[in-house]
Every structure is written in C-alpha cells, then in structure tokens.
C-alpha positions as CSV (number, residue, x, y, z in Angstrom):
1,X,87.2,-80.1,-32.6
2,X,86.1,-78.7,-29.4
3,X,87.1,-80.5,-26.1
4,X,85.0,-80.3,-23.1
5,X,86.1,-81.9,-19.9
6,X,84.9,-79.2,-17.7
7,X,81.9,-77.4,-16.9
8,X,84.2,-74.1,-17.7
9,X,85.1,-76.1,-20.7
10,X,81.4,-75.9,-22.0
11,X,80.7,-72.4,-20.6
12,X,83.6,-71.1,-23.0
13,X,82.6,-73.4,-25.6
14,X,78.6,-72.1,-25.2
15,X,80.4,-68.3,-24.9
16,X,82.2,-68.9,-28.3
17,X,79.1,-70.3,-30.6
18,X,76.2,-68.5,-29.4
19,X,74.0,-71.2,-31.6
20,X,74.9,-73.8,-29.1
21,X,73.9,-71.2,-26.1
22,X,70.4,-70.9,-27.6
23,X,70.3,-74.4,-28.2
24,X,71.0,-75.3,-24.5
25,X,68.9,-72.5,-23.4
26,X,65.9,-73.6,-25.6
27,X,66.4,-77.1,-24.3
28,X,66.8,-76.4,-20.7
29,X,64.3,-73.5,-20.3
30,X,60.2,-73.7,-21.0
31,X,58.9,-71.7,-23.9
32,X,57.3,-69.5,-22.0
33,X,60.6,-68.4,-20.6
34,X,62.4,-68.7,-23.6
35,X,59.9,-66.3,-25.3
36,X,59.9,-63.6,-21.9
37,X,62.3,-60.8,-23.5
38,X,60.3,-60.3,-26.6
39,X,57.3,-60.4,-24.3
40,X,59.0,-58.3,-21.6
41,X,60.3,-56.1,-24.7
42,X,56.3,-56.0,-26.1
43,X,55.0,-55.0,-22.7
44,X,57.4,-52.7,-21.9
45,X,57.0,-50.9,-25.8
46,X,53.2,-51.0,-24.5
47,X,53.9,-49.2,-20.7
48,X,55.6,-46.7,-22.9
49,X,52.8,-46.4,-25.2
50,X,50.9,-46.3,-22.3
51,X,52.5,-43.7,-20.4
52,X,52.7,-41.3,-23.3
53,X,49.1,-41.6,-24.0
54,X,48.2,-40.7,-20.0
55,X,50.4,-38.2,-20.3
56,X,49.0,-36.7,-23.6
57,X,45.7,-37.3,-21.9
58,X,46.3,-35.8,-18.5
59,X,47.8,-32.9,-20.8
60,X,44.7,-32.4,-22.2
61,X,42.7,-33.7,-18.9
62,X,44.6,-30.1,-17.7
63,X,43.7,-28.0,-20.6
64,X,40.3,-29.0,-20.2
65,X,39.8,-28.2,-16.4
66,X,41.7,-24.9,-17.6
67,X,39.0,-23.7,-20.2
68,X,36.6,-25.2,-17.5
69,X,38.0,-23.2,-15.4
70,X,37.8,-20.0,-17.6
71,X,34.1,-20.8,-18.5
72,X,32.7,-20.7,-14.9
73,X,34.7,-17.6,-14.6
74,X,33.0,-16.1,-17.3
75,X,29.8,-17.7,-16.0
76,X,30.2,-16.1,-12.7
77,X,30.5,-12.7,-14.2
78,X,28.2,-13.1,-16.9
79,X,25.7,-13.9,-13.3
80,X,27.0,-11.1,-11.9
81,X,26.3,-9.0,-14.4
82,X,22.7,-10.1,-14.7
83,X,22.2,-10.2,-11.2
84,X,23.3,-6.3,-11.6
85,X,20.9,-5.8,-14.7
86,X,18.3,-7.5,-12.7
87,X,18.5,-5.2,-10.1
88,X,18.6,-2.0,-12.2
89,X,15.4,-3.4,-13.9
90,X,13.7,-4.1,-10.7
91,X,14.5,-0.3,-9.8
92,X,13.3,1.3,-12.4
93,X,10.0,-1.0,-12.6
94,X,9.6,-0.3,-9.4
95,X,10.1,3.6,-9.7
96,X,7.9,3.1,-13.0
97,X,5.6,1.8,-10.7
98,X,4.9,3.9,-8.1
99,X,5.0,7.0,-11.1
100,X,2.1,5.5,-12.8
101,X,0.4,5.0,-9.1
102,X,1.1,8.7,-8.3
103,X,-0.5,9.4,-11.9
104,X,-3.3,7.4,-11.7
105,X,-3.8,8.8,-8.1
106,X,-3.5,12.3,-9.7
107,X,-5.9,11.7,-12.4
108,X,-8.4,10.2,-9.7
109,X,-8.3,12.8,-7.8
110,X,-8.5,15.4,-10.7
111,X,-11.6,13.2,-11.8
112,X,-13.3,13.3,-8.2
113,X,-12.3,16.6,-7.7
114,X,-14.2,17.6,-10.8
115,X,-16.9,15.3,-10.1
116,X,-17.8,17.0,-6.8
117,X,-17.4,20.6,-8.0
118,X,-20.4,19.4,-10.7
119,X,-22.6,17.9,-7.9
120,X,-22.1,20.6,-5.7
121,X,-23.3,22.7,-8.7
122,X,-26.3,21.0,-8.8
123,X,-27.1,20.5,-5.3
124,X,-31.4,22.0,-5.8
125,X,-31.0,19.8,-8.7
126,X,-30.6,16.8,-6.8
127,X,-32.6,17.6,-4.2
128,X,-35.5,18.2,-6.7
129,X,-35.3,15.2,-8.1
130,X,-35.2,13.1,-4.7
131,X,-38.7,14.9,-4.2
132,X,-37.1,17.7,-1.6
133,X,-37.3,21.3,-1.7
134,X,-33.3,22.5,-1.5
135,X,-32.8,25.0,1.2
136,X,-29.2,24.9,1.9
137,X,-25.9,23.2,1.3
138,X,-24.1,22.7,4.9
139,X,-20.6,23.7,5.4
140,X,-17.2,22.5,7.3
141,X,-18.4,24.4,9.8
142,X,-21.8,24.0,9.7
143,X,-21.0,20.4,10.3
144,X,-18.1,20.7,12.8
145,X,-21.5,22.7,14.6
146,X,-23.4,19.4,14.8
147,X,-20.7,17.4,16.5
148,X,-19.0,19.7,19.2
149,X,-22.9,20.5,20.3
150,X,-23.8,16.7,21.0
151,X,-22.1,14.0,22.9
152,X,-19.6,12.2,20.9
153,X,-17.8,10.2,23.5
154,X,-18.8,6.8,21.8
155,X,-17.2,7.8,18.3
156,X,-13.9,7.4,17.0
157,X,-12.2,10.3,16.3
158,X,-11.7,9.5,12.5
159,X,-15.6,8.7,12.0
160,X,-16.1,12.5,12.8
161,X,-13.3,13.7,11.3
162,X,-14.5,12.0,8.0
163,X,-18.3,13.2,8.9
164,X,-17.1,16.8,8.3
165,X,-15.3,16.6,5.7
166,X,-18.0,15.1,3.8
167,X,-18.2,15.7,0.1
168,X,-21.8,17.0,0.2
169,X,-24.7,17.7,3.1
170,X,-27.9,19.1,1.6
171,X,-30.2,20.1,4.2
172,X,-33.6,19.9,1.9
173,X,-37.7,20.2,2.9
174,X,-40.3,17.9,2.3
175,X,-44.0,18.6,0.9
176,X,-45.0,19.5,4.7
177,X,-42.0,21.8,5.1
178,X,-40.6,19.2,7.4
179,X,-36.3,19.4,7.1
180,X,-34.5,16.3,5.7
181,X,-30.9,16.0,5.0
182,X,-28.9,14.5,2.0
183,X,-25.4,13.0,2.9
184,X,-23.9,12.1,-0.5
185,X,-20.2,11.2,-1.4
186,X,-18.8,11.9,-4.8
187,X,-16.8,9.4,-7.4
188,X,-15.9,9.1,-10.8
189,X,-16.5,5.3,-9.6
190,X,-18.7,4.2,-6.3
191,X,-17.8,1.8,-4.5
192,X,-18.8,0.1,-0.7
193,X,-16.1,2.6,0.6
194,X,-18.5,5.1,-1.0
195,X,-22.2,3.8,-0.3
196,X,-20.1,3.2,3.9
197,X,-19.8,7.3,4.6
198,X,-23.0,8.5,3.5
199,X,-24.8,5.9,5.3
200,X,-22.3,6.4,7.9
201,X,-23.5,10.4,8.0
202,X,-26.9,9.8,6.9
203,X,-26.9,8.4,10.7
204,X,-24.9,11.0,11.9
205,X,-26.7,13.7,10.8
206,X,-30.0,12.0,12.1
207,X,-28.7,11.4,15.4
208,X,-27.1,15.1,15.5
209,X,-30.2,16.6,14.2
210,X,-33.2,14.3,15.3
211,X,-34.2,14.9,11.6
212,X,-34.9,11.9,8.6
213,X,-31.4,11.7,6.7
214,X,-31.2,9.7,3.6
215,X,-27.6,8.7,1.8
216,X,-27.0,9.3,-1.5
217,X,-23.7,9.0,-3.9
218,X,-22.8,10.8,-7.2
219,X,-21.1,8.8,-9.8
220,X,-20.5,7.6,-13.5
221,X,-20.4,4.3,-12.9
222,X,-20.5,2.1,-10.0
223,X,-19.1,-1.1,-8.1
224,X,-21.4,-3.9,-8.6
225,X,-21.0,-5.2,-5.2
226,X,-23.0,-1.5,-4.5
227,X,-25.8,-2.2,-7.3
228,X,-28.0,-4.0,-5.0
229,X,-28.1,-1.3,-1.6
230,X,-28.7,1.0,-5.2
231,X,-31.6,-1.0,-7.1
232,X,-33.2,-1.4,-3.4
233,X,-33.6,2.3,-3.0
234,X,-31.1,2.6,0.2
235,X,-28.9,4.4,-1.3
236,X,-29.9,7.0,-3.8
237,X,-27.5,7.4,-6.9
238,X,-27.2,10.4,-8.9
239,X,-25.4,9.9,-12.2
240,X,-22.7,12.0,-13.3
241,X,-22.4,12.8,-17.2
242,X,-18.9,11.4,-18.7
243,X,-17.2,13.4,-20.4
244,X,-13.8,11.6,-21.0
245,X,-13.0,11.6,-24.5
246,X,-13.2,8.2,-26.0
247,X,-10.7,6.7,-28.8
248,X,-11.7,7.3,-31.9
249,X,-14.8,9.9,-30.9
C-alpha cells in the first residue's frame, strides 16, 4: 500500500502509476486542455499538410509563370516575325503598286498617243465636219510664233507653255473665206482637264490672232461632268473609233 505524507510522496506515487497521473490531470485540468495535444497534434498534422500543399502549389505556381514565361517569348517573336512579314508585304504592294501605276500610265499614254496620231490624220476631216474649210494644221512653232509676237506679261509661264504644246491647232475657213481656228485636245477619255486647254487656247488663239476660235476634244468616251459644256455645243467632240479588243470578241 502506497504511503503519501508528502507532496514528493504523491509526485513519485503519480510518476509510478501513470493511471493516477491522468486521473489527477483529468480532474484538475478543463477538457479543453486535457484534449490540447491531440488537437495541437491534429493542427500541427494539418500546418504540415498545409505547408506541403503551398509548396506543391507554389512549385507549380513556378512552373506556370515559367511556360508563361516561355509563351510570351514565343509571342514576342512570333510579333516580330509578323511585324517583319508585314513589312515585306507592305513593300512589295507598294512596289506592286506603283508598277501597275507606271503600266497603266504607259498604256495611257500609248492610248493617247495613238489617239492623237488618228486625229491629226484626220485633221480636213474634222474640220469638214465642223462646217470649215481645212487649210492648215499649225505647228510648235507656228504656235510659239503667236506668243513671242504679242504681249504676254499677264500669263503664267505654264499656260503658254501648255498653249504650244497643244495636241492639235487647225487653222480652218468659213463659207466667206473668213479664217477660224480649232484648238482640240486628244484622249482615249475626256475629262474637265481636257474640255480646260482647248477652251483655254480657243481664247489664246483668239486673242493672239483677233480671229473666232472654237474648242474642240477627240475622244472615245468622256467624263460626264464634261457631257453638258458637250450637249450645249461649247465644246465640239469628235469621237474616236475603239478599237481595244474586247473579251470574248
């Protein structure tokens, strides 16, 4: 039988039957603190738990900022590498570009070319059927005449420039053998830039001349914003035959 005078006495005796330390421990402490180190043990098996799984997640937190990482890389140069291919493209539509203008500036010019050559060829012609007698076709020169002999002063130097290099003067005679001239410009298509010069000359040659001038222009087709000065009779329009094969003709 165990003797207990002394509070080592009951120390020993709790030390030697751990039954009777839980059963003094359960007495004297609350529940709460008599259950702590299985909670402590639980919440500290959690923390763990815890900790591994923000450390798996940061892990692959890491992995995912790496492929991020790797995907705006590849984003940058597939950019780059557009922005390059853009480039090119915009280069070669732009030399595309100005080929197809120097082309279709070619063929124009071809066209007019040809389309003066034909009017020139049929200069009495026109004059014939504008109800004048054709005398003469005027020349660079012929022209160049008419300006250095008269007073200029109040005309721009293009204007005159332009006047002589007119595509066609006819100097023509009416029924009474009075002169009249025929300042006519040559397109495949007339326009205002067009029906402008030979009423432009027209006047010129009038006010060089003191003679009745009357513009004209040879065409295939024509602007519409010129119809009206044609329909009207200010302008006198000679139409050119096309010739331009068609698809399928």
């Amino acid at each position: 039988m165990v003797t207990i005078n002394t509070a080592d006495d009951l120390l020993r005796a709790l030390r030697e039957n751990p039954e009777w330390k839980e059963a003094v421990r359960r007495e004297i402490l609350t529940e709460e603190l008599v259950s702590l180190p299985a909670r402590f043990d639980r919440f500290a098996a959690r923390t763990e738990q815890f900790i591994d799984e923000q450390r798996q997640f940061n892990e692959g937190q890491r992995q995912f900022n790496e492929g991020q990482r790797q995907f705006n890389e590849g984003q940058r140069q597939f950019n780059e590498g557009q922005r390059q291919f853009n480039t090119t493209v915009e280069g070669f539509m732009a030399r595309t570009d100005q080929r197809f203008a120097r082309m279709e500036g070619d063929i124009s010019e071809m066209k007019d070319s040809h389309a003066i050559g034909k009017t020139v060829r049929d200069a009495e012609g026109i004059a014939h059927d504008m109800g004048y007698k054709f005398v003469r076709t005027l020349s660079i020169s012929d022209l160049l005449a008419m300006v250095t002999s008269n007073d200029t002063i109040d005309l721009e130097t293009g204007e005159l420039r332009s006047f002589r290099l007119a595509d066609l003067v006819i100097e023509a005679a009416d029924g009474d053998g009075a002169t009249h001239y025929i300042a006519m410009e040559v397109s495949y298509t007339a326009d205002g830039r067009d029906t402008g010069r030979a009423m432009r000359n027209a006047g010129f040659l009038t006010r060089f001349t003191g003679h009745p001038a009357h513009p004209a222009v040879a065409s295939i087709r024509n602007d519409r914003e010129i119809q009206s000065l044609i329909d009207s009779g200010q302008v006198y329009w000679y139409e050119l035959e096309d010739r331009t094969p068609r698809p399928g003709a």
